[in-house]
C-alpha positions as CSV (number, residue, x, y, z in Angstrom):
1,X,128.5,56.3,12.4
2,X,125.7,55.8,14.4
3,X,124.0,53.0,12.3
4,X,121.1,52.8,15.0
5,X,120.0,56.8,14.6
6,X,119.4,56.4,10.8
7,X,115.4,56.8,9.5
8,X,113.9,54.1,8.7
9,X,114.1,55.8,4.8
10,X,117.7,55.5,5.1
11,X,118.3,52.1,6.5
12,X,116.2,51.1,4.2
13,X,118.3,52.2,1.5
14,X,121.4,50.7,2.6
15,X,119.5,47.1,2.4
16,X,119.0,48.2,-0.8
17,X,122.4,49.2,-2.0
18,X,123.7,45.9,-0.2
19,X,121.8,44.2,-3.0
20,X,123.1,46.0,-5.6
21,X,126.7,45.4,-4.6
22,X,126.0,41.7,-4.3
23,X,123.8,41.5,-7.5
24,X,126.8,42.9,-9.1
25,X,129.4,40.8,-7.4
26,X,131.2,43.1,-5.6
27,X,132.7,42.7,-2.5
28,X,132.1,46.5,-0.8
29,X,128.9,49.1,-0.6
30,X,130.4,52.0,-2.4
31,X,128.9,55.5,-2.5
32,X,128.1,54.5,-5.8
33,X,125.7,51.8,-4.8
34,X,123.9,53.8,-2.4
35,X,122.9,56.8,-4.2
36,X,121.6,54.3,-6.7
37,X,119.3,52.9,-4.3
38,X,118.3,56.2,-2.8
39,X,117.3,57.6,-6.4
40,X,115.4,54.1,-7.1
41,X,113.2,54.2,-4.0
42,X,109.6,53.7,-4.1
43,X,108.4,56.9,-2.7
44,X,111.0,58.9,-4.8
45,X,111.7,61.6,-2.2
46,X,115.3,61.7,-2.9
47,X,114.7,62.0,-7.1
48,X,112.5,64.6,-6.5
49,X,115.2,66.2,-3.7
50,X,117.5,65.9,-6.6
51,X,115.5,67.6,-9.9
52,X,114.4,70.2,-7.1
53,X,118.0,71.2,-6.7
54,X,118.7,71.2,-10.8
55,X,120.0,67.9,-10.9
56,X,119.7,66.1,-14.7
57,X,117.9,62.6,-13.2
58,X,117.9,61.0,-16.1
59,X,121.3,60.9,-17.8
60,X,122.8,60.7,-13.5
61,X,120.8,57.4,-13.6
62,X,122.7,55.9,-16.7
63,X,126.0,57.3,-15.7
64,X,125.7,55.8,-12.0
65,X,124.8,52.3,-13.4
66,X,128.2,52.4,-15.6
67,X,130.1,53.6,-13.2
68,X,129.4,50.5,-11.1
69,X,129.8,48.7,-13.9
70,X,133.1,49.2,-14.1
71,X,133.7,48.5,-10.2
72,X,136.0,45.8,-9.4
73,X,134.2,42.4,-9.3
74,X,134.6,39.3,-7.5
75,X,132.9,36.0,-8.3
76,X,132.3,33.3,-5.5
77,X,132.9,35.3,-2.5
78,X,129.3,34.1,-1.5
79,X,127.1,36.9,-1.4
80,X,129.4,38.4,1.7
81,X,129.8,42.2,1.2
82,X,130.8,44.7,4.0
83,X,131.1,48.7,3.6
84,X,133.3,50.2,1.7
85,X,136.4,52.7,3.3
86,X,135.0,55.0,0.7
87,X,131.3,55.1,2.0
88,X,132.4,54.7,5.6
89,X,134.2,58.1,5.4
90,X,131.2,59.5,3.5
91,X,128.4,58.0,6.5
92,X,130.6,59.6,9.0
93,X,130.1,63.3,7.5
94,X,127.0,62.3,6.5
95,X,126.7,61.8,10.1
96,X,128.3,65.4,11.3
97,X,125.8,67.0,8.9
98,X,122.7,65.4,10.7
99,X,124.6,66.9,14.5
100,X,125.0,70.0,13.1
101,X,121.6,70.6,12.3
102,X,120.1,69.3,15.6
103,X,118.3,66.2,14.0
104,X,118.1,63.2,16.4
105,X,118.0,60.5,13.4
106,X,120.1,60.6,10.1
107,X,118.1,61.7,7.0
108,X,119.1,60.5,3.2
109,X,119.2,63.7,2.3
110,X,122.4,64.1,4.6
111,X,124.0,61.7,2.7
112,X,123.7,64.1,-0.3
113,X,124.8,66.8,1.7
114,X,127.8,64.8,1.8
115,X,127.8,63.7,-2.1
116,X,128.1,67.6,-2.8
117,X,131.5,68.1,-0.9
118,X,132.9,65.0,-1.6
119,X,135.8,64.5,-4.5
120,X,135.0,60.6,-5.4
121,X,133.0,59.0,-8.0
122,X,130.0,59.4,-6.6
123,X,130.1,63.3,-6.2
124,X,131.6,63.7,-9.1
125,X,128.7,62.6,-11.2
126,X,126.4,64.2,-8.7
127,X,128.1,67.2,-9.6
128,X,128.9,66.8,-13.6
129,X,125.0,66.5,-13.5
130,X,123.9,69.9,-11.8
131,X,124.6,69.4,-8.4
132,X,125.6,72.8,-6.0
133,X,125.7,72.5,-2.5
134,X,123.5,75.9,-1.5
135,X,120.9,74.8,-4.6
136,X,120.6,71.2,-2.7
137,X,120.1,72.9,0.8
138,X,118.2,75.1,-0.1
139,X,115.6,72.2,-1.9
140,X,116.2,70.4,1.6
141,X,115.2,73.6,3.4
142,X,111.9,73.7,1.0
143,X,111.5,70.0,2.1
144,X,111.3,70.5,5.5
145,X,109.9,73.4,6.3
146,X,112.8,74.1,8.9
147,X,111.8,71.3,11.0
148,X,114.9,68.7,12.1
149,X,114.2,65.2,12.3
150,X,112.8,63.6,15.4
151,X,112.0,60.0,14.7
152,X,112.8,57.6,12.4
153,X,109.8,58.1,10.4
154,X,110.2,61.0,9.7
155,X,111.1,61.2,6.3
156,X,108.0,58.8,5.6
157,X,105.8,61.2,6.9
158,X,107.0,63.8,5.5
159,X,106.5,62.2,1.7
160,X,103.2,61.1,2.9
161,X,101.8,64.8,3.7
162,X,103.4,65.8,-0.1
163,X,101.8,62.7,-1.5
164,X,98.2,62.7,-0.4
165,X,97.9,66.5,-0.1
166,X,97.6,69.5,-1.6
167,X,100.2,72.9,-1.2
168,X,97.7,75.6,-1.8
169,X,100.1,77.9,-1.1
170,X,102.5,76.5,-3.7
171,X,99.9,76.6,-6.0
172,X,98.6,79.9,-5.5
173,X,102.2,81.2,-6.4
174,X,103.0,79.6,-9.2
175,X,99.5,80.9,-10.3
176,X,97.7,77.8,-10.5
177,X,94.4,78.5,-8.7
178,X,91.6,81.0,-10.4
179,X,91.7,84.0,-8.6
180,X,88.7,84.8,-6.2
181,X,86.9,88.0,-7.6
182,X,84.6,90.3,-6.1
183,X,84.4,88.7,-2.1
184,X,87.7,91.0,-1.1
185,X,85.4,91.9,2.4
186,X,84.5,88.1,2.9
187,X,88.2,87.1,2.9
188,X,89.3,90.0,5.0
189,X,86.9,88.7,7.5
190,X,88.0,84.9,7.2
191,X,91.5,86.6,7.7
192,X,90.7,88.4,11.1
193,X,88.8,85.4,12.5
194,X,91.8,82.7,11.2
195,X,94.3,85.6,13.2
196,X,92.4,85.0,16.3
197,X,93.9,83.3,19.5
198,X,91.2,81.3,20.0
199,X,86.8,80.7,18.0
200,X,89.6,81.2,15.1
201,X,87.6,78.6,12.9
202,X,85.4,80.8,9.9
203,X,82.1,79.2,8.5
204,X,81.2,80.3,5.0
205,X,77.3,79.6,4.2
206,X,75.2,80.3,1.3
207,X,73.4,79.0,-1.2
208,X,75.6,76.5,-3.9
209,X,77.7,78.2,-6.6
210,X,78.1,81.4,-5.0
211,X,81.5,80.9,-4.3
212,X,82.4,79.7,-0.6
213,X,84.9,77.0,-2.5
């Protein structure tokens, strides 16, 4: 596993599920701990991965924190944890998924890629609550717009542009924009100019309210 190629995002996470083991007392990182982490992050770019892909959040949630519940404790080993054999096999596919896609950092939601396929606790929860493999990559797909990952910001960015900004295009066909009525010659213009190589910038002018919005 190449621990110094994952995004910021994902490193992040496995501080994170560190945490969790220890704040439970147990001695390794499981899957378990991780996806916990992932789904509890700030930015909430793997829930929303998740629900994209059909995945019940809510009940997953509850069913993760029993299932680490019932993980194998151990009192006094002073806060020392180390990964799991479990979640080491899991990081290394998670790790093949990332190569075979041409990314040059480790996304989370490779991680899930691995969840899908795998047989353990983990994945089988992810599954019992909605999880396919071809709904999840095709949410991924949606996510990235068929770019790979470059940098380890990446996934930061990423949230950031579907944070602070608008899809228009989304909107448009999901029919949530008022439909523009009566200026079909104006937007055919503002469609040859935008298809030029180059002056492709249009201007619209006129007076307030008569519709350049």
């Amino acid at each position: 596993m190449r621990f110094d190629k994952l995004t910021t995002k994902f490193q992040q996470a496995l501080s994170d599920a560190q945490s969790i083991a220890v704040g439970n007392d147990q001695q390794f990182i499981e899957p378990l701990h991780l996806l916990k982490a992932m789904i509890a992050q700030d930015d909430g770019g793997t829930a929303s991965l998740l629900q994209r892909a059909g995945v019940n959040l809510a009940p997953l949630a509850t069913a993760i924190d029993q299932a680490i519940g019932r993980l194998p404790r151990v009192e006094g080993h002073g806060g020392e944890v180390q990964v799991g054999r479990d979640l080491a096999n899991l990081l290394n596919v998670t790790d093949k998924e990332s190569q075979k896609r041409g990314d040059q950092f480790i996304a989370s939601e490779m991680f899930l890629l691995a969840l899908a396929e795998d047989k353990g606790e983990a994945g089988r929860l992810l599954k019992q609550h909605g999880l396919a493999r071809k709904p999840l990559e095709a949410a991924i797909e949606a996510v990235r717009g068929g770019a790979s990952v470059g940098s380890q910001d990446a996934e930061g960015a990423r949230e950031a542009l579907g944070k602070y900004t608008l899809d228009l295009t989304e909107r448009a066909r999901h029919g949530k924009l008022d439909p523009v009525i009566g200026r079909d010659d104006e937007i055919r213009r503002a469609i040859q100019i935008l298809q030029r190589r180059t002056k492709n910038n249009p201007v619209l002018i006129g007076e307030p309210g008569v519709g350049k919005t």
